[in-house]
Biopython code that builds the backbone (N, CA, C, O; Angstrom):
import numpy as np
from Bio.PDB.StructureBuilder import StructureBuilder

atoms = [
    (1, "UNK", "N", (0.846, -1.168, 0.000)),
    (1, "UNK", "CA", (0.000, 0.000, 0.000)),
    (1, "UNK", "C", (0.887, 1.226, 0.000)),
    (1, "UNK", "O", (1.903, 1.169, 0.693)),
    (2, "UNK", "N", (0.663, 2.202, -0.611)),
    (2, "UNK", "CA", (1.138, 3.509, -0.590)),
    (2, "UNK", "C", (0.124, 4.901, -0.144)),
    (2, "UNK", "O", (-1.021, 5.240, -0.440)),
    (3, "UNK", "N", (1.080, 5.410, 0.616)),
    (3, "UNK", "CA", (0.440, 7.066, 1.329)),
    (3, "UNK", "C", (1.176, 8.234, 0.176)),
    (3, "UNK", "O", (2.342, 8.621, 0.261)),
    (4, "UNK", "N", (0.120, 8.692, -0.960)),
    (4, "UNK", "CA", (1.102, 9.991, -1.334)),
    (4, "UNK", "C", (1.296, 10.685, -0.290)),
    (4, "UNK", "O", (1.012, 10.514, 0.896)),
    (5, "UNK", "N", (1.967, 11.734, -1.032)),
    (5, "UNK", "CA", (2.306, 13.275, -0.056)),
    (5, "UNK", "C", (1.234, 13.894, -0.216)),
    (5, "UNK", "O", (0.516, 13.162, -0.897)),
    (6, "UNK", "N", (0.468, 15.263, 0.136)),
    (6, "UNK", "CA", (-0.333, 16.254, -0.399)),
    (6, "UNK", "C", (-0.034, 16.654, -1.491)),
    (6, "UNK", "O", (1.082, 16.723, -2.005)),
    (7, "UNK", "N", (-1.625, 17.107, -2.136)),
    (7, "UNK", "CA", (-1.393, 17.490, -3.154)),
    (7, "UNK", "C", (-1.968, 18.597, -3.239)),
    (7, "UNK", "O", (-3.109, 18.540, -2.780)),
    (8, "UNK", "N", (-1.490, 20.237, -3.880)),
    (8, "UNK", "CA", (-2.804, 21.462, -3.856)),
    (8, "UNK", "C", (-3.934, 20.868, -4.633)),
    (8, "UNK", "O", (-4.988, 21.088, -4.036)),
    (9, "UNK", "N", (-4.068, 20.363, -5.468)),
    (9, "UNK", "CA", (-4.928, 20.107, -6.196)),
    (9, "UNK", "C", (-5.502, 18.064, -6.522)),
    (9, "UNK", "O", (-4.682, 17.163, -6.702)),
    (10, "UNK", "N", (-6.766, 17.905, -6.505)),
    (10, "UNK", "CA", (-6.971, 16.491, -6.207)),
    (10, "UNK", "C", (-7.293, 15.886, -7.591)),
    (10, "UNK", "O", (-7.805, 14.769, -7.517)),
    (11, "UNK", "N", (-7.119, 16.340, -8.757)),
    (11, "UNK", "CA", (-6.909, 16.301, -9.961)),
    (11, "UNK", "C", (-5.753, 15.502, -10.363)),
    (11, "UNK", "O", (-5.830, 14.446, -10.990)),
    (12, "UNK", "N", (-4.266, 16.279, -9.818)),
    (12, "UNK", "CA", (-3.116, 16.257, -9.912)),
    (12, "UNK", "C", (-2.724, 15.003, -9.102)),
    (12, "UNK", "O", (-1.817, 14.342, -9.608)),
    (13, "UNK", "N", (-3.230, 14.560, -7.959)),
    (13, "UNK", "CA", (-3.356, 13.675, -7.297)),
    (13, "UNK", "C", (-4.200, 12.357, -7.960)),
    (13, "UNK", "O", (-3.294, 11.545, -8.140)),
    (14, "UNK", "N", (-4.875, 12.017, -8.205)),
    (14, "UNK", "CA", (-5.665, 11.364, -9.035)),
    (14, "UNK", "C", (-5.540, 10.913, -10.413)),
    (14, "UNK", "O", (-6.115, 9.950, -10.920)),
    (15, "UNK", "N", (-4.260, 12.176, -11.272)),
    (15, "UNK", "CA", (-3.547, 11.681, -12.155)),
    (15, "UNK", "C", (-2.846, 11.077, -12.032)),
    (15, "UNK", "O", (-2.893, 10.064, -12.730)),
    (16, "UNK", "N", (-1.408, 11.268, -10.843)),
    (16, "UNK", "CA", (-0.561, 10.600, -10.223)),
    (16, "UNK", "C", (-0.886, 9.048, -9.918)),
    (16, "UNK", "O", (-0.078, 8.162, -10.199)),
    (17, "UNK", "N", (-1.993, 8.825, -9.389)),
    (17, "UNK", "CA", (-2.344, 7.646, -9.059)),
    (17, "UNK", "C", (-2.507, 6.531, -10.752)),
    (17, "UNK", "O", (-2.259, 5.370, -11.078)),
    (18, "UNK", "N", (-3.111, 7.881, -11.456)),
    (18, "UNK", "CA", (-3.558, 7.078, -12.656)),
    (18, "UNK", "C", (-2.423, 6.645, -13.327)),
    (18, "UNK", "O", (-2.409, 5.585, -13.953)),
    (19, "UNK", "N", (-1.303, 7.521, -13.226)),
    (19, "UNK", "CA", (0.139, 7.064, -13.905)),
    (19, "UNK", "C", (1.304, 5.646, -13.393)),
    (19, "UNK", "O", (2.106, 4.908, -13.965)),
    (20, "UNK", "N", (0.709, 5.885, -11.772)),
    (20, "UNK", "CA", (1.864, 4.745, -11.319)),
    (20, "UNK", "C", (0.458, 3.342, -11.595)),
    (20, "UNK", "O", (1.003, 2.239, -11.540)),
    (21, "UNK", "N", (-0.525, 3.267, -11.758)),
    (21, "UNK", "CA", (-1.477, 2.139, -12.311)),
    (21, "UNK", "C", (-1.160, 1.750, -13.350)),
    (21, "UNK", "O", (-1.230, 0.556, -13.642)),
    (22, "UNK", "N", (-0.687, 2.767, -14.244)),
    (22, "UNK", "CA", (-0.607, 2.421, -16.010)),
    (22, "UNK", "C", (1.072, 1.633, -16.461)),
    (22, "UNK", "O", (1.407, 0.883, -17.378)),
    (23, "UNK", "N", (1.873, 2.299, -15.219)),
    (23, "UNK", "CA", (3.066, 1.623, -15.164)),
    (23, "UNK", "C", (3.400, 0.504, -14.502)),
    (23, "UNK", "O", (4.194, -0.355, -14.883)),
    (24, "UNK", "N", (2.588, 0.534, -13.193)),
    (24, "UNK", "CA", (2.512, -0.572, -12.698)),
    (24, "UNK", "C", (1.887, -2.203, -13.297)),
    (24, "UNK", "O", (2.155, -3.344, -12.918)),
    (25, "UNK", "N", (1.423, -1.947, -13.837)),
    (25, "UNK", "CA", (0.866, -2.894, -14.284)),
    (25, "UNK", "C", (0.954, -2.981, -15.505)),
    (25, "UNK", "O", (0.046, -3.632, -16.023)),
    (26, "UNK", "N", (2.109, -2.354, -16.530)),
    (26, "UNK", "CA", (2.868, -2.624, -17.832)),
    (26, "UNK", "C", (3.914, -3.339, -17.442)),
    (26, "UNK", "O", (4.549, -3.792, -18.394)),
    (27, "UNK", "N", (4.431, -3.676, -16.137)),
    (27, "UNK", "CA", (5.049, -4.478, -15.638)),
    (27, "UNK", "C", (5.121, -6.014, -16.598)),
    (27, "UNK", "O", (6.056, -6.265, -17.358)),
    (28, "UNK", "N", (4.295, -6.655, -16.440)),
    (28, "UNK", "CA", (4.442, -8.188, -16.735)),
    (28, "UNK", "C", (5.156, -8.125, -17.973)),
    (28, "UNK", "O", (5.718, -9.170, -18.298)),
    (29, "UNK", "N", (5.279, -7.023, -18.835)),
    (29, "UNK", "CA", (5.361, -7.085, -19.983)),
    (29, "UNK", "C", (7.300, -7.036, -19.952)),
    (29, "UNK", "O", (8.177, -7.623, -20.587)),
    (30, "UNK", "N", (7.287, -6.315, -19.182)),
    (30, "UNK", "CA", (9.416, -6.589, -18.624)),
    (30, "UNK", "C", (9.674, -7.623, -17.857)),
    (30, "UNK", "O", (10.543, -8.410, -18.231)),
    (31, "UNK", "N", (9.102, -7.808, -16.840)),
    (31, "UNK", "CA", (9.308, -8.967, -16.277)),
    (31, "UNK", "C", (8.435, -10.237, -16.020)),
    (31, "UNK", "O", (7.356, -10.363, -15.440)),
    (32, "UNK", "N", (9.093, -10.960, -16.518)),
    (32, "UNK", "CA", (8.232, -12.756, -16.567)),
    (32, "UNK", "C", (8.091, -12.983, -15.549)),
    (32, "UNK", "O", (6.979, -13.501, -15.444)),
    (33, "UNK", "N", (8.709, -12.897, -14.350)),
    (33, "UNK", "CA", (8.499, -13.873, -12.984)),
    (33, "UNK", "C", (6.975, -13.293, -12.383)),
    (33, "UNK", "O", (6.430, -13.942, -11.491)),
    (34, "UNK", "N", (6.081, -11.578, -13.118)),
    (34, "UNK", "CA", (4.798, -11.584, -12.374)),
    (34, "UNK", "C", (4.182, -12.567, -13.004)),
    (34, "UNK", "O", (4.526, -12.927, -14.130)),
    (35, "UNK", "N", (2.754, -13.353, -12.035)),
    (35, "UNK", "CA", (2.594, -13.886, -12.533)),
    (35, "UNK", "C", (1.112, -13.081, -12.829)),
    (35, "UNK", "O", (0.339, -13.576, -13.650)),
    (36, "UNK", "N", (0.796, -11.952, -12.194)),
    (36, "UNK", "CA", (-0.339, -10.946, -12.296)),
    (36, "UNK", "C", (-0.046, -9.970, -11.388)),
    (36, "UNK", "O", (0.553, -10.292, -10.362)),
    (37, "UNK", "N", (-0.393, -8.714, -11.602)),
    (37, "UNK", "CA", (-0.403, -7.422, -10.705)),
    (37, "UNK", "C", (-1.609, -6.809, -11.087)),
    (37, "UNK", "O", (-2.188, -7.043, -12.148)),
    (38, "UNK", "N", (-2.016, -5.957, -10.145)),
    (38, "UNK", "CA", (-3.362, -4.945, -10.124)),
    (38, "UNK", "C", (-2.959, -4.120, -9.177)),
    (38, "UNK", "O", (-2.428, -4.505, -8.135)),
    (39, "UNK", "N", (-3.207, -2.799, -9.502)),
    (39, "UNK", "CA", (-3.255, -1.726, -9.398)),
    (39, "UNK", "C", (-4.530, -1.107, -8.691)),
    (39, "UNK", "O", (-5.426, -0.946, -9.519)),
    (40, "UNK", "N", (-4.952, -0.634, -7.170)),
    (40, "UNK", "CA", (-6.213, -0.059, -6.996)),
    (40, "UNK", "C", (-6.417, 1.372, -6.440)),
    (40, "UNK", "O", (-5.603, 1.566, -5.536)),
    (41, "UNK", "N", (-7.097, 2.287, -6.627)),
    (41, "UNK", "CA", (-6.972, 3.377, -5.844)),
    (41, "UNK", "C", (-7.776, 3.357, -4.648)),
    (41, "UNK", "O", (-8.707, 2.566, -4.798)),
    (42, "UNK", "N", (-7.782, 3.975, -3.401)),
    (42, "UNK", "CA", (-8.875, 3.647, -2.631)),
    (42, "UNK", "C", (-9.481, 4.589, -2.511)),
    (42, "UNK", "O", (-9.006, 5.724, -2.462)),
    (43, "UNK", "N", (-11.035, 4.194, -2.420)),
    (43, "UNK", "CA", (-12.196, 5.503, -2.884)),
    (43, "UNK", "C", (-13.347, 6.016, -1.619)),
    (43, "UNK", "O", (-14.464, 6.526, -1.537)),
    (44, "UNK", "N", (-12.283, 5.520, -0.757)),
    (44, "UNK", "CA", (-12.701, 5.768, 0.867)),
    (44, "UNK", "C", (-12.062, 6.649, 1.376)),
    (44, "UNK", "O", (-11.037, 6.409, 2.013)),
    (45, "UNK", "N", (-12.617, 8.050, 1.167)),
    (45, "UNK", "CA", (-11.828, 9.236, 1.194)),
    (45, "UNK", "C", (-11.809, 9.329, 3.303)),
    (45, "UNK", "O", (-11.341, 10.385, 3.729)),
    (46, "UNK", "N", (-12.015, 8.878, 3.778)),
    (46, "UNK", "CA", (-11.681, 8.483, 5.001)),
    (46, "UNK", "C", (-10.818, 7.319, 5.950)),
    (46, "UNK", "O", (-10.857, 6.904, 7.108)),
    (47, "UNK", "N", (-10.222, 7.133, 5.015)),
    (47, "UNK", "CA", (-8.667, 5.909, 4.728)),
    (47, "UNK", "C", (-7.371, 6.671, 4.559)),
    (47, "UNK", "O", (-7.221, 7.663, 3.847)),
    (48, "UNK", "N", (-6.526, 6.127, 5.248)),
    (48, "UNK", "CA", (-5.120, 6.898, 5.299)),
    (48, "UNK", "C", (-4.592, 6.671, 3.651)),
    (48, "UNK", "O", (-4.368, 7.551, 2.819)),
    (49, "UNK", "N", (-4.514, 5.646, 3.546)),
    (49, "UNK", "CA", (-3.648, 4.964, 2.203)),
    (49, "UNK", "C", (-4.658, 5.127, 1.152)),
    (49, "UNK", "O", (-5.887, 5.060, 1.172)),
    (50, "UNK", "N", (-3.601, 5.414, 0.012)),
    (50, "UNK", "CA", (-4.028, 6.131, -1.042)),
    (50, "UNK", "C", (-4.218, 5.046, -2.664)),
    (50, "UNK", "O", (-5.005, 5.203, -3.598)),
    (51, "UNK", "N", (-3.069, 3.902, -2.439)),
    (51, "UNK", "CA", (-3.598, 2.777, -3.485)),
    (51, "UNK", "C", (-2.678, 1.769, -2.913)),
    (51, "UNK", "O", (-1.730, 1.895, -2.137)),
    (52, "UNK", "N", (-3.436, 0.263, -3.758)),
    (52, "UNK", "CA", (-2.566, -0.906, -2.918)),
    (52, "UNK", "C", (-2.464, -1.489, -4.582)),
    (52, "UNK", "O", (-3.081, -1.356, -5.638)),
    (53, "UNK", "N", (-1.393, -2.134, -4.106)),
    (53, "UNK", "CA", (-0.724, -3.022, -5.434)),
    (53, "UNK", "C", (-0.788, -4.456, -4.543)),
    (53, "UNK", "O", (-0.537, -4.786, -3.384)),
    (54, "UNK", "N", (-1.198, -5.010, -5.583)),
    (54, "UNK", "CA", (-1.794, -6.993, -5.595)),
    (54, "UNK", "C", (-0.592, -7.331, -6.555)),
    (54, "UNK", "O", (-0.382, -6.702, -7.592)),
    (55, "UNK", "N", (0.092, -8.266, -6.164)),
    (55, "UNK", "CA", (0.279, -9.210, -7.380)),
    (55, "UNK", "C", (1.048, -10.713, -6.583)),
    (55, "UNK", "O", (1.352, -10.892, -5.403)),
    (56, "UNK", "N", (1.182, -11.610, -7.770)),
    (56, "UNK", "CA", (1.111, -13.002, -7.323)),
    (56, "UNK", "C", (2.498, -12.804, -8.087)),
    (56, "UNK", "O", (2.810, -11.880, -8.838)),
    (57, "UNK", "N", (3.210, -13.860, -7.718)),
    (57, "UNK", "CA", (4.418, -15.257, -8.193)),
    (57, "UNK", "C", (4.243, -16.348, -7.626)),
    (57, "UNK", "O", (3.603, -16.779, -6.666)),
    (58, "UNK", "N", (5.119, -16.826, -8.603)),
    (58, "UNK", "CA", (5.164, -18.413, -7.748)),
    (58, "UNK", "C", (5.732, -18.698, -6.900)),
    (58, "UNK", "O", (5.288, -19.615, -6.209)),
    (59, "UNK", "N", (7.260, -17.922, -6.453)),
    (59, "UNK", "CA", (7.966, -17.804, -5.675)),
    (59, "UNK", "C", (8.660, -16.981, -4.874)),
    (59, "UNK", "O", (9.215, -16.018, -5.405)),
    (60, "UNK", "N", (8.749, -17.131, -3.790)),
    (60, "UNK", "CA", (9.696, -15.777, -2.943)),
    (60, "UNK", "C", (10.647, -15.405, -3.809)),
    (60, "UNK", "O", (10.692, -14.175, -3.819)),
    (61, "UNK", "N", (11.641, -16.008, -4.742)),
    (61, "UNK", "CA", (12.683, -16.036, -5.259)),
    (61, "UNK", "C", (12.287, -14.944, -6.689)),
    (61, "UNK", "O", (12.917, -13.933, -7.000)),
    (62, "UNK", "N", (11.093, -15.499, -7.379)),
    (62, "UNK", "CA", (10.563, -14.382, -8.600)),
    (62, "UNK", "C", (10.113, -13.101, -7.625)),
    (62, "UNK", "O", (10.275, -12.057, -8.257)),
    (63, "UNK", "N", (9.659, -12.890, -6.440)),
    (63, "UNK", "CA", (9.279, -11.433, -6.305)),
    (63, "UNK", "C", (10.400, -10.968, -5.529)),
    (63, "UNK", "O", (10.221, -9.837, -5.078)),
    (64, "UNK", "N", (12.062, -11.774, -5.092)),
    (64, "UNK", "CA", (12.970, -10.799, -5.103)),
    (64, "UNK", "C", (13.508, -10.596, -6.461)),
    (64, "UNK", "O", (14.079, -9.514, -6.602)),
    (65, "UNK", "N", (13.474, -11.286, -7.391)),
    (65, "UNK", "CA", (13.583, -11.191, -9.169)),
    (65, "UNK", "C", (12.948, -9.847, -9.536)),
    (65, "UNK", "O", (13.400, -9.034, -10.342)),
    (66, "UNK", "N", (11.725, -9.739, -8.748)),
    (66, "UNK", "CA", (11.107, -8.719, -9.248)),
    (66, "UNK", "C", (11.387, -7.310, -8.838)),
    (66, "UNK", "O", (11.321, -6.289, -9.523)),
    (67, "UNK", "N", (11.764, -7.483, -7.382)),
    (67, "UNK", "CA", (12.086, -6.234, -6.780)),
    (67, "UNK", "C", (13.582, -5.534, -7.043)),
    (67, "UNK", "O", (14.057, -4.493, -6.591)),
    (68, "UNK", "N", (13.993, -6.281, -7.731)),
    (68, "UNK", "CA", (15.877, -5.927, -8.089)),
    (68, "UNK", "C", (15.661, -5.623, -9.443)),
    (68, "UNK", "O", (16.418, -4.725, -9.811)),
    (69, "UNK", "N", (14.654, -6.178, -10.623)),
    (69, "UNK", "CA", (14.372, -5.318, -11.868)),
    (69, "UNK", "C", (14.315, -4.289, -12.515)),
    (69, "UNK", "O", (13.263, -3.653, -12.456)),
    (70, "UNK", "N", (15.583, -3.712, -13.464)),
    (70, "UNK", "CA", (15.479, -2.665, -13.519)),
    (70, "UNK", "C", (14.061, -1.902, -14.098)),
    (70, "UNK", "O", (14.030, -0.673, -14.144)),
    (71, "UNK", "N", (13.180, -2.518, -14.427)),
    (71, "UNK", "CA", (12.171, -1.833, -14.485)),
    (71, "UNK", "C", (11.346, -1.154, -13.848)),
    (71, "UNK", "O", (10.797, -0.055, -13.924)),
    (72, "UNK", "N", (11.391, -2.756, -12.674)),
    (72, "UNK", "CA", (10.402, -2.187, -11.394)),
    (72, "UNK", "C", (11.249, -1.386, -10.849)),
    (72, "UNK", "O", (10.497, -0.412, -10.880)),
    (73, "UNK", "N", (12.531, -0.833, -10.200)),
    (73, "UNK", "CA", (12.832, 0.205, -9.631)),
    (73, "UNK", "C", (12.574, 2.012, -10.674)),
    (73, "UNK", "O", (12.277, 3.129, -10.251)),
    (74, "UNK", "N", (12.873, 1.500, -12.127)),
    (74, "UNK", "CA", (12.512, 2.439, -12.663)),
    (74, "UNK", "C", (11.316, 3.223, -12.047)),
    (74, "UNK", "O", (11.318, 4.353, -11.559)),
    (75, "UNK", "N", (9.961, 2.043, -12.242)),
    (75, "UNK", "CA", (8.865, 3.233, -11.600)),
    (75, "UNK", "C", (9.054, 3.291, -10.188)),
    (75, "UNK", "O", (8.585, 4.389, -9.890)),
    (76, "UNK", "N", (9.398, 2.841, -9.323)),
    (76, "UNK", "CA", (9.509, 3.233, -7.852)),
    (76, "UNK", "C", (10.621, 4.589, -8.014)),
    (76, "UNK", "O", (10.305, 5.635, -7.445)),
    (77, "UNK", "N", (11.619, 4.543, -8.620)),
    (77, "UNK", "CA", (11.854, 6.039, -8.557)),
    (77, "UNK", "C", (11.910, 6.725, -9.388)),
    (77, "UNK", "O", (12.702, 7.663, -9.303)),
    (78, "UNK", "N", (11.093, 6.565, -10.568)),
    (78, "UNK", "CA", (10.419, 7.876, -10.875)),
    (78, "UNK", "C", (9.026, 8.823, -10.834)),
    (78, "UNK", "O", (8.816, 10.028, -10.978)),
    (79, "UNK", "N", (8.128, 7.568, -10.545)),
    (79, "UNK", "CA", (6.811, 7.960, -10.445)),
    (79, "UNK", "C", (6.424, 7.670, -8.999)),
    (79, "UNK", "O", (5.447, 8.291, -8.580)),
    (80, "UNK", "N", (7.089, 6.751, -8.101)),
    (80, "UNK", "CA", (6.463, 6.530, -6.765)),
    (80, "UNK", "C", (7.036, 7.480, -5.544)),
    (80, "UNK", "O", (6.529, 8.332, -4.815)),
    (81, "UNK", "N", (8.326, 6.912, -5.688)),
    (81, "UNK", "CA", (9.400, 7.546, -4.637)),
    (81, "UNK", "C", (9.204, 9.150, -4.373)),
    (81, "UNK", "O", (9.235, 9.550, -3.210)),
    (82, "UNK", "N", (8.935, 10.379, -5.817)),
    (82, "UNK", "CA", (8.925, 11.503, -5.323)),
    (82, "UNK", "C", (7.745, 12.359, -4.590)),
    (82, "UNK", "O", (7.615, 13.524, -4.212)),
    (83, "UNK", "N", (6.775, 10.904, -4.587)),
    (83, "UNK", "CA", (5.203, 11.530, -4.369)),
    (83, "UNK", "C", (4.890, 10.732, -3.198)),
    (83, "UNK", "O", (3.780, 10.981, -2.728)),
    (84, "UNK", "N", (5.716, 9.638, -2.465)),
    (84, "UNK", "CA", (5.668, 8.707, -1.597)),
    (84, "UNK", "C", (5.512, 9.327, 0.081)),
    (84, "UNK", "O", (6.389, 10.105, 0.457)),
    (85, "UNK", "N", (4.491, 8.991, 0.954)),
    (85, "UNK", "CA", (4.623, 9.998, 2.039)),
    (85, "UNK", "C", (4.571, 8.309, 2.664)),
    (85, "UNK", "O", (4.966, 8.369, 3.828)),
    (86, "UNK", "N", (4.295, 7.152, 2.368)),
    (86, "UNK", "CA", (4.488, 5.801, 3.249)),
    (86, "UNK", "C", (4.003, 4.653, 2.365)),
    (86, "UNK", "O", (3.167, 4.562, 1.466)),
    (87, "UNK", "N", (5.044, 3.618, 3.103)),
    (87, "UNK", "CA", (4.624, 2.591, 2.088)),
    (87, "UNK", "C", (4.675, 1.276, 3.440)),
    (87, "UNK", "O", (5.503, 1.134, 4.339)),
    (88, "UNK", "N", (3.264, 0.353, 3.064)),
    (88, "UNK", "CA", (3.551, -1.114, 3.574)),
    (88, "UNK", "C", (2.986, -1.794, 2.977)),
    (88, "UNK", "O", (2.023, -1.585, 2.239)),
    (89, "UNK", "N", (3.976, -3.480, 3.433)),
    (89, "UNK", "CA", (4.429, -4.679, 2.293)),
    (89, "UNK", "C", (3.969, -5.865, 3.024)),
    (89, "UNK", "O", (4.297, -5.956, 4.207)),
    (90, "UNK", "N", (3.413, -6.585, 2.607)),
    (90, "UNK", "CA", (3.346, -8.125, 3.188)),
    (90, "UNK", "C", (3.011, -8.748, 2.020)),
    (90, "UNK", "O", (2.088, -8.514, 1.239)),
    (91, "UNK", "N", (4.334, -10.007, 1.988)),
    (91, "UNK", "CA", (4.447, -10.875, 1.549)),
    (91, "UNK", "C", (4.058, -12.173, 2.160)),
    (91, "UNK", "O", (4.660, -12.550, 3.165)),
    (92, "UNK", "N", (3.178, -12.835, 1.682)),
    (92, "UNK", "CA", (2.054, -14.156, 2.257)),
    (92, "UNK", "C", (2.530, -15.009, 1.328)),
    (92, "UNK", "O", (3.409, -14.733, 0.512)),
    (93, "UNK", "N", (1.753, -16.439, 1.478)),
    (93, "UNK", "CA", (1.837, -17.418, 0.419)),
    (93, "UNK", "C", (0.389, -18.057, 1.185)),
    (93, "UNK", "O", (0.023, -18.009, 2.359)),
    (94, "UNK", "N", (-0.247, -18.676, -0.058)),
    (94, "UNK", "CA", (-0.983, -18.854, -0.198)),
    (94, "UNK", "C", (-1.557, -20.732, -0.083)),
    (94, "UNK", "O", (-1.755, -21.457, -1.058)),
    (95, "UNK", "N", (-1.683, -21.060, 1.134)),
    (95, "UNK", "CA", (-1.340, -22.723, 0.864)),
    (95, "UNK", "C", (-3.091, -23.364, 0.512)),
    (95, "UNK", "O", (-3.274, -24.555, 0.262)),
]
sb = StructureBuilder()
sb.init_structure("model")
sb.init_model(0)
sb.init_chain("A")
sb.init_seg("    ")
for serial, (resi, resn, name, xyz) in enumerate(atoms, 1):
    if name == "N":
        sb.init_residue(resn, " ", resi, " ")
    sb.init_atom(name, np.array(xyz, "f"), 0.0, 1.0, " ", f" {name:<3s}", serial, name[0])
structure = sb.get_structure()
């Protein structure tokens, strides 16, 4: 899940969201090990966190594959990192 920063305007905010969705989830297309990602905004304007990212592998081993990709860091620092006010992660498996 991610907390942007403020934004003056909720337009600008709402684009932002729409951009790290469109990148986020052009993902599979660089890296093979997703085996799906989704992208959501949350529309509970009384919720701290601002969108959560889903996605599956098959293995612990493909989503550290994934997290060392130069792609996926591409969008974490260019579209996430400068607008980022918090981020949390849990990694599960699914038996």
């Amino acid at each position: 899940m991610f907390k942007l920063k403020a934004f003056d305007d909720p337009s600008e905010k709402q684009a932002r969201i729409a951009a790290i969705k469109t990148a986020l989830e052009s993902l599979p297309s660089h890296i093979n090990t997703i085996r799906s990602i989704r992208v959501d905004a949350n529309i509970n304007p009384t919720e701290d966190w601002d969108l959560i990212l889903t996605s599956e592998f098959d293995t612990i081993a493909d989503v550290q594959a994934y997290s060392v990709h130069p792609a996926h860091i591409a969008v974490g620092r260019e579209l996430i990192a400068p607008f980022r006010q918090a981020r949390a992660c849990v990694d599960y498996e699914i038996n």
